[in-house]
C-alpha positions in Angstrom: 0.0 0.0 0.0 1.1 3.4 -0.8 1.1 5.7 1.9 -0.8 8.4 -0.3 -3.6 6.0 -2.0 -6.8 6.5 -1.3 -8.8 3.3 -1.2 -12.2 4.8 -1.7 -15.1 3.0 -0.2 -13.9 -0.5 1.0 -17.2 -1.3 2.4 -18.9 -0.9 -1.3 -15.7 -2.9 -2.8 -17.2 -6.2 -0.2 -20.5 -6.1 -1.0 -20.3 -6.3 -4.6 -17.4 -9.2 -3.4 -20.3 -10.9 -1.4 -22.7 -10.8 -3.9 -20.5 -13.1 -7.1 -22.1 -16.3 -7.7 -18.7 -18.2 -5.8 -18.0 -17.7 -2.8 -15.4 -14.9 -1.5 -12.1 -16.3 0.2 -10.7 -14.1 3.2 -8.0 -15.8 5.4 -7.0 -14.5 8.7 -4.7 -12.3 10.3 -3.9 -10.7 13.6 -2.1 -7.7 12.9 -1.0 -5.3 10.3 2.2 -7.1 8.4 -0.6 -10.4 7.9 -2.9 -8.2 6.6 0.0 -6.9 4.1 0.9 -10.1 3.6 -2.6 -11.6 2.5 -3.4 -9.0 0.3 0.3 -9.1 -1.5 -1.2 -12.5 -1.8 -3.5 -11.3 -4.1 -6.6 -12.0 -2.2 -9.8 -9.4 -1.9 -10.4 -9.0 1.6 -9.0 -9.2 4.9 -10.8 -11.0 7.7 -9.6 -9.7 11.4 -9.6 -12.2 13.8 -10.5 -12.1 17.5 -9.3 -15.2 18.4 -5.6 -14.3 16.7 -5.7 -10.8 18.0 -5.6 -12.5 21.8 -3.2 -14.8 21.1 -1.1 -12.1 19.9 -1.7 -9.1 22.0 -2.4 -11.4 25.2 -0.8 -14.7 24.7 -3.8 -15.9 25.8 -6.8 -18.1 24.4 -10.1 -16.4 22.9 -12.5 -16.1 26.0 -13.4 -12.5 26.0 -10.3 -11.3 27.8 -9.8 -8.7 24.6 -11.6 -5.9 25.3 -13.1 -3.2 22.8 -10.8 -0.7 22.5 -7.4 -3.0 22.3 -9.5 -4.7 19.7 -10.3 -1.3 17.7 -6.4 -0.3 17.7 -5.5 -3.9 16.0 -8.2 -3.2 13.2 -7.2 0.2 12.8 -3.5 -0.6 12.1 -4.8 -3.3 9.9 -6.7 -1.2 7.9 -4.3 1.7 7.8 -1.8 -1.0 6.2 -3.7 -1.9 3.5 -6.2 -1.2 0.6 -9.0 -4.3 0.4 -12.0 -4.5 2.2 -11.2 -5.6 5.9 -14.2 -7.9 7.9 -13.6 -7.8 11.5 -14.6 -9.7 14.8 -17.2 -7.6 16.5 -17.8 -10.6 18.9 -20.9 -9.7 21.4 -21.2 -6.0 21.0 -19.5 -5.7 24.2 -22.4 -5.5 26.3 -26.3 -4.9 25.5 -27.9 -3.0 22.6 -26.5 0.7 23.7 -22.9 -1.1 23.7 -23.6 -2.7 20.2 -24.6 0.7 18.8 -21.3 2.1 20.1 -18.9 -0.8 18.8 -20.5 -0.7 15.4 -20.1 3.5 15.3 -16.5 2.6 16.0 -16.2 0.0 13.7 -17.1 2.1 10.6 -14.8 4.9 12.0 -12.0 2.7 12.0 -12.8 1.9 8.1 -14.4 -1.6 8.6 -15.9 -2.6 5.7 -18.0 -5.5 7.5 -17.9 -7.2 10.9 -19.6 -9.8 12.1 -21.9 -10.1 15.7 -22.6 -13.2 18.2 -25.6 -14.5 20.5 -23.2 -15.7 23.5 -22.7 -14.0 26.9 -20.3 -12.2 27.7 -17.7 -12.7 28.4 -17.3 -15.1 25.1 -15.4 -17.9 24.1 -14.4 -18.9 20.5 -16.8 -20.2 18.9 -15.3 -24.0 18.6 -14.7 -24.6 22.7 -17.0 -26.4 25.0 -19.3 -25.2 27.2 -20.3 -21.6 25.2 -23.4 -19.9 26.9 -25.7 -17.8 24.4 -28.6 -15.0 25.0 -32.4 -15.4 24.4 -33.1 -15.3 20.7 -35.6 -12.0 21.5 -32.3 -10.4 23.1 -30.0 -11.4 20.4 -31.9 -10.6 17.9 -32.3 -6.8 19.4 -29.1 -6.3 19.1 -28.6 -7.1 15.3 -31.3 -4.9 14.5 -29.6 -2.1 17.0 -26.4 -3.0 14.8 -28.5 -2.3 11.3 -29.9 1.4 12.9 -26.3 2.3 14.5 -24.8 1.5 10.7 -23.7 4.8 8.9 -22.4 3.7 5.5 -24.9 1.5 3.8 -22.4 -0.6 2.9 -21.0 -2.1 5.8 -22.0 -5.6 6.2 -23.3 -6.8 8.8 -22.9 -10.9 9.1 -24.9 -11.7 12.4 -23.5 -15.0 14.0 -25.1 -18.1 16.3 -23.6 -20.0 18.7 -26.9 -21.5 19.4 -26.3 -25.0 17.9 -23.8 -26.2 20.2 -26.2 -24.7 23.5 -29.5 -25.3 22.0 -29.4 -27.5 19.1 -29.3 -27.2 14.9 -33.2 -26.4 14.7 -33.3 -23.4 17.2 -29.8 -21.5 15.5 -31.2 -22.2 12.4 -34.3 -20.2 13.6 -32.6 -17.5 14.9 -30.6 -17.1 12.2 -33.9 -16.2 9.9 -34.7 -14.0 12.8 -32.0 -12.3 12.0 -32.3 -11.8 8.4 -35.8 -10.7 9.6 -34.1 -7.6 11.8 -31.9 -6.7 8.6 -28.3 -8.6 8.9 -27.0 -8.5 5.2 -25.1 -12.2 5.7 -25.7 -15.4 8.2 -23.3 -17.1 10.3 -24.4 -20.5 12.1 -21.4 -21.3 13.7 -19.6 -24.8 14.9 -21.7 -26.6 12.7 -20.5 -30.5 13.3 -20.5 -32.9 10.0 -21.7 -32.6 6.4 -25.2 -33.6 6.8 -25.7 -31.1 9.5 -24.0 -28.0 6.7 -25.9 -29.6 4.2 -29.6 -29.2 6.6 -28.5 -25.4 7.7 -27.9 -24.7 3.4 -31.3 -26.3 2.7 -33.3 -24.3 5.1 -31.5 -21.1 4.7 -31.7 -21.2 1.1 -32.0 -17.8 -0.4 -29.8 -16.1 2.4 -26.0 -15.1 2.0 -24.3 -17.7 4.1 -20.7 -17.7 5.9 -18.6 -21.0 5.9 -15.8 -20.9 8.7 -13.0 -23.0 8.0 -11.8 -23.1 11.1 -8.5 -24.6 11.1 -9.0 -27.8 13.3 -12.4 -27.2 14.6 -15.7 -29.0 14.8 -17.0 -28.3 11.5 -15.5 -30.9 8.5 -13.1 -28.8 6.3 -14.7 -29.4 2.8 -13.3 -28.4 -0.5 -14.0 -24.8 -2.0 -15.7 -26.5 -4.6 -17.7 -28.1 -1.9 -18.8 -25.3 -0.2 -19.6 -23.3 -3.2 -22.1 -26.1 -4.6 -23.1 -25.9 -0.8 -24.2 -21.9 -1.9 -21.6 -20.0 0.6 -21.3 -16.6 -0.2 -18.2 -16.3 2.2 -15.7 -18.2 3.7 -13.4 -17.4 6.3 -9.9 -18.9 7.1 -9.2 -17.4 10.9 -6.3 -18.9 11.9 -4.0 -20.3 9.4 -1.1 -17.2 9.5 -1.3 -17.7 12.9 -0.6 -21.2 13.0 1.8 -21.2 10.2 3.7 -18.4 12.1 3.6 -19.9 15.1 5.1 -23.4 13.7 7.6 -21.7 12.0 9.0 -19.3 15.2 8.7 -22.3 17.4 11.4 -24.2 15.3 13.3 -21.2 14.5 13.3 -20.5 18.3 14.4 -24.3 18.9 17.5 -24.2 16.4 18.7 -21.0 18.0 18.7 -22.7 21.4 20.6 -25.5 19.7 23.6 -23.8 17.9 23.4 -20.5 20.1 22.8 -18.0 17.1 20.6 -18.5 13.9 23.6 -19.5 11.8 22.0 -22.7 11.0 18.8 -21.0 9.7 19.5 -18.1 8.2 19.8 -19.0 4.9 16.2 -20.5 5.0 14.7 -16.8 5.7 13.3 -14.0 4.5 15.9 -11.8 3.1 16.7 -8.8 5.3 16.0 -6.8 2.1 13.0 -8.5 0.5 11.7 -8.0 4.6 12.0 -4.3 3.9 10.9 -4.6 0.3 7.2 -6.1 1.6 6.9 -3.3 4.5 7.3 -0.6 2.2 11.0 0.8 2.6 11.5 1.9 -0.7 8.1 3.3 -0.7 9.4 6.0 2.6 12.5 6.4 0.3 10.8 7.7 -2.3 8.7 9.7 -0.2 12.0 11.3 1.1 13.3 12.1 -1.7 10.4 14.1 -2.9 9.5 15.6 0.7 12.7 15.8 3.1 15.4 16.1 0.6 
């Protein structure tokens, strides 16, 4: 990204994305060089993770120990960094309708160009752990439709997510999942959904509403094929943790060969250039900009 683009409306970019016949790919990142690296990639949008964001800033696992505003600074760095459409982890709301209104006001400021919203209490926990707790549907279902008032581009999509499977069964997510199409979410999220037949029930009585397929990397849904989900009729599929596992795995053994030989002689030459490093973060970008500016 050049520091002088101008992006122009990200959040109309995604919902023209949403809306092709195959369904949009957005892996997962949990800070500002991922999300340069995904869309060097060449990929179309971003997906902000809460889950990696607490891992990272925390070291710790996803059960609502982020709070708002440490998650606001990560997506605002994220979206500073970069010029695709970012979708972003709203989790609860962060409290009751009055917090929901504020978090989505925030979320649009920050340049957000959708986020997605949960039924569980608060504090959360990712959505493929045990023992989740959710809010009545008449509750949850407040708080999407406070979400669609407090939204000030309309643009910004708003994917409203269940928990409710794993708590109160397929039937009864599936049912507040239409009540939230009802109350004006633009995309559906049934989350944790466990085995084919039980994707392939939640597509048949959904049919006709923009659905989101997480690919949660080792979790309790079955990771199908894109070609899979597509037939399925997902409209967006989200890859959360991948970087974060792939980074992690790769630091782990670098760290464990510099405890070995005492300095990273033995790995250097399997890294990332120094210069190539500086290359992807935009050095000769801030060189250029010198010379025109500060010379």
């Amino acid at each position: 990204m050049n520091l002088l683009d101008h992006p122009g409306d990200r959040a109309a970019r995604l919902r023209h994305l949403v809306a092709q016949p195959r369904p949009l790919t957005a892996p997962g990142c949990y800070d500002a060089l991922g999300a340069r690296l995904i869309e060097n990639a060449g990929f179309d949008v971003i997906y902000v993770t809460g889950f990696g964001t607490s891992a990272s800033l925390l070291g710790r696992p996803d059960v609502g120990l982020i709070n708002q505003g440490e998650m606001l600074d990560n997506m605002r760095r994220v979206v500073a960094a970069t010029t695709i459409p970012v979708i972003a982890d709203a989790d609860t709301g962060y409290g009751n309708q009055i917090n929901v209104i504020r978090t989505v006001q925030q979320w649009e400021q920050a340049g957000v160009s959708g986020f997605h919203l949960e039924d569980q209490v608060t504090p959360k926990k990712c959505g493929h752990m045990n023992n989740k707790q959710v809010i009545g549907a008449a509750e949850a279902i407040g708080k999407i439709r406070a979400a669609v008032a407090a939204r000030r581009n309309p643009d910004t999509v708003i994917i409203a997510r269940t928990d409710a499977r794993a708590v109160e069964g397929l039937g009864p997510a599936i049912d507040r999942a239409k009540g939230f199409a009802e109350a004006g979410a633009d995309m559906l999220f049934v989350e944790a959904l466990e085995g084919e037949a039980e994707i392939e029930e939640a597509c048949e009585k959904l049919a006709g509403y923009p659905l989101v397929f997480n690919w949660a990397e080792g979790g309790k849904t079955p990771p199908l094929t894109y070609d899979r989900i597509a037939q399925l009729g997902f409209r967006l599929i989200i890859c959360p943790i991948s970087t974060l596992l792939a980074a992690t795995a790769a630091m782990r053994e670098a760290l464990a060969a510099i405890k070995t030989a005492g300095t990273p002689a033995t790995i250097v030459d399997g890294l990332m250039s120094f210069g190539d490093f500086t290359d992807l973060i935009g050095l000769p970008e801030i060189n250029e900009l010198e010379r025109r500016f500060v010379g």
